[in-house]
N, C-alpha and C positions, 0 to 999 in steps of 0.2 A: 504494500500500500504506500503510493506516495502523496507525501502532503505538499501543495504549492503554499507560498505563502499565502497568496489569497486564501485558504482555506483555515492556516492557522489564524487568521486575522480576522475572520468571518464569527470563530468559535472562540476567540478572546472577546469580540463586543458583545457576542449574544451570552457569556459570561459577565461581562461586567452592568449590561443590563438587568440583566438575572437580579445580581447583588441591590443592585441601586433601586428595583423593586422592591426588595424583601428589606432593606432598609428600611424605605416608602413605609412598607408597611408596618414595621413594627414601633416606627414612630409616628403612626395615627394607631394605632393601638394603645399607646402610651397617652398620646388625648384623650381619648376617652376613655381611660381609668382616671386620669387626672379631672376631668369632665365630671362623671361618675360623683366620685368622693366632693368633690365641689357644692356640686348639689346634695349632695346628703347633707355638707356641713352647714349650710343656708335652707335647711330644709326646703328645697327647691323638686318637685317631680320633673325630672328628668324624661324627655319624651323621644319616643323610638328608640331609645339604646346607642345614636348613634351621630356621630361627628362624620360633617362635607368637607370637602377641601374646599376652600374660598380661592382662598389666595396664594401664590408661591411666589415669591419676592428673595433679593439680594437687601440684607439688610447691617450696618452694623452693631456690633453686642457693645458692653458695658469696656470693654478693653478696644476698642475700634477695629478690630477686627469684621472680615465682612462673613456673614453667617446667610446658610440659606434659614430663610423665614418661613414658616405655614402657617396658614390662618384658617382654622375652621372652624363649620359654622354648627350649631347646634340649637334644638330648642327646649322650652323649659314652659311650666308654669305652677301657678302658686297655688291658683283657685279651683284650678282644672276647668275653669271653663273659659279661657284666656291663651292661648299658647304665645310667648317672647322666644327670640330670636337672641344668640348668646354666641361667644365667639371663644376660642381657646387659642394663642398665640402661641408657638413653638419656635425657638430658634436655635438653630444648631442641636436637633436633638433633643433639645429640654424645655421644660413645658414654662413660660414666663408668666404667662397670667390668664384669667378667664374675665373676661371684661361680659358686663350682662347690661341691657337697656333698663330707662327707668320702669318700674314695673308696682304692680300692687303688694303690700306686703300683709298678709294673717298673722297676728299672733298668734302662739301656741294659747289654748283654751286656758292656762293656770296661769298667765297673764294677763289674763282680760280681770276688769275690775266690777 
């Protein structure tokens, strides 16, 4: 079996795409845990289970460094009869913040007066 270079170089990008998917994905996997626990901790229901890609942006982090950026989108609600629109920003792999719209807020029952 001989291999031309075209062939070695056809099975290196369809490797390095491979990777740069399963990166992909493991870091919108990581949004949505980080997603997830957010809304649990804002007692927020969390709706569909699941984080969009928004956005994919060059952006830079806290050292000036340029980092790829995700931004994905999510929805939530409080009342359940309301759904908002909620965001999870990622850069460089790591979750920075979960930014949410203004929104209605429920006390829990044993703070109502």
């Amino acid at each position: 079996m001989n291999l031309d270079l075209s062939d070695i170089l056809l099975v290196t990008a369809l490797i390095v795409i491979g990777a740069l998917f399963w990166r992909s994905h493991g870091i919108r996997e990581r949004a949505l845990t980080a997603t997830r626990r957010f809304c649990e901790r804002q007692q927020l229901e969390f709706l569909d289970e699941s984080v969009g890609l928004e956005k994919l942006t060059l952006s830079k982090d806290h050292n000036g460094k340029r980092r790829i950026t995700r931004i994905y989108r999510f929805e939530f609600t409080v009342t359940g009869g309301e759904r908002y629109e909620g965001r999870t920003v990622v850069q460089g792999g790591v979750t920075q913040r979960v930014e949410l719209p203004p929104h209605r807020y429920t006390p829990p029952p044993e703070e109502l007066h």
